[in-house]
C-alpha positions as CSV (number, residue, x, y, z in Angstrom):
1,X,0.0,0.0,0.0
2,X,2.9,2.5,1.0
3,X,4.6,1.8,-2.7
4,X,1.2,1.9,-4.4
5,X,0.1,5.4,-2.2
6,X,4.2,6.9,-3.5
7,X,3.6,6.4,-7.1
8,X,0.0,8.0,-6.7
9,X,1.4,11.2,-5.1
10,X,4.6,11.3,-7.7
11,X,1.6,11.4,-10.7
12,X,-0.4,14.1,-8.7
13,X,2.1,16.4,-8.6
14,X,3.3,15.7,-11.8
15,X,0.1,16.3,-13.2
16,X,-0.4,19.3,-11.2
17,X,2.2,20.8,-12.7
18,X,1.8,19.7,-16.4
19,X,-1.5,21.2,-15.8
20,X,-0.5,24.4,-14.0
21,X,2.3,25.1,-16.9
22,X,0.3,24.0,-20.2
23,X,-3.1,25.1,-19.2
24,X,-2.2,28.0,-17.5
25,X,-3.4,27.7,-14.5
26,X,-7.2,26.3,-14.7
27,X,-9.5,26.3,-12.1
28,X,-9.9,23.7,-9.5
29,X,-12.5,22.0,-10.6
30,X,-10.5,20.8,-14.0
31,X,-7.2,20.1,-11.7
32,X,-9.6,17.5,-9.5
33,X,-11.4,16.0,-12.4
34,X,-8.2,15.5,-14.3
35,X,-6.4,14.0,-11.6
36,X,-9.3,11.7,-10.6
37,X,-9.1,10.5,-13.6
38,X,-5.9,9.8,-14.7
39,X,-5.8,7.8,-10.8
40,X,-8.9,6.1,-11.4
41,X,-7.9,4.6,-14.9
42,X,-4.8,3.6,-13.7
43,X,-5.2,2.3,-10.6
44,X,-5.1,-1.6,-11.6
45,X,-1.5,-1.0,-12.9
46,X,-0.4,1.0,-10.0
47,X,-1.7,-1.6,-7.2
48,X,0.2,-4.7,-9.8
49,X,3.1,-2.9,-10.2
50,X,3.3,-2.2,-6.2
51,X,2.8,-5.8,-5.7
52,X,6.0,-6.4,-8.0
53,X,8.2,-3.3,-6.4
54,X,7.1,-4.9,-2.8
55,X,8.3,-8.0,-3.5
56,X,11.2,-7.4,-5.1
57,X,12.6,-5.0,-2.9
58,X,11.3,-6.7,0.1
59,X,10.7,-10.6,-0.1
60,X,13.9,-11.2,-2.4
61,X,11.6,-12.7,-5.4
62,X,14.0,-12.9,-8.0
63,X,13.8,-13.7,-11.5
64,X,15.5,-17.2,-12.5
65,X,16.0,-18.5,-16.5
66,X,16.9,-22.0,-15.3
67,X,13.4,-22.5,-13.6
68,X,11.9,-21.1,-16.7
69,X,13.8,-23.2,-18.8
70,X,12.7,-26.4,-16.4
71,X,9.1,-25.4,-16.5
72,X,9.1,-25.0,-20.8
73,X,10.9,-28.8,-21.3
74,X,8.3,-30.8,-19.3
């Protein structure tokens, strides 16, 4: 959740700004819309790619040709 709520903050304010610079400023209204949207839509990816960042960083999940290998001859 911490992972998933740190890449939602880093694309509000990076929308805030893209906003604030390329529509000069608009009222609040389009700044809240905008942003809900653009977290709503990607929300799926952001929780999945979490879950991958969280256990790689934490669990020491690593990825492993030989297994793949192992798995594709049988």
């Amino acid at each position: 959740m911490y992972i998933s709520y740190g890449i939602s903050v880093g694309i509000v304010l990076t929308v805030g700004v893209m906003l604030y610079y390329l529509a000069n400023d608009p009222p609040v209204w389009v700044y809240l819309s905008v942003v809900a949207g653009i977290i709503i839509t990607l929300t799926p990816l952001l929780f999945r790619y979490a879950r991958i960042l969280m256990l790689y960083f934490f669990a020491g999940v690593t990825y492993n040709s030989r297994f793949s290998k192992q798995l594709h001859d049988s």
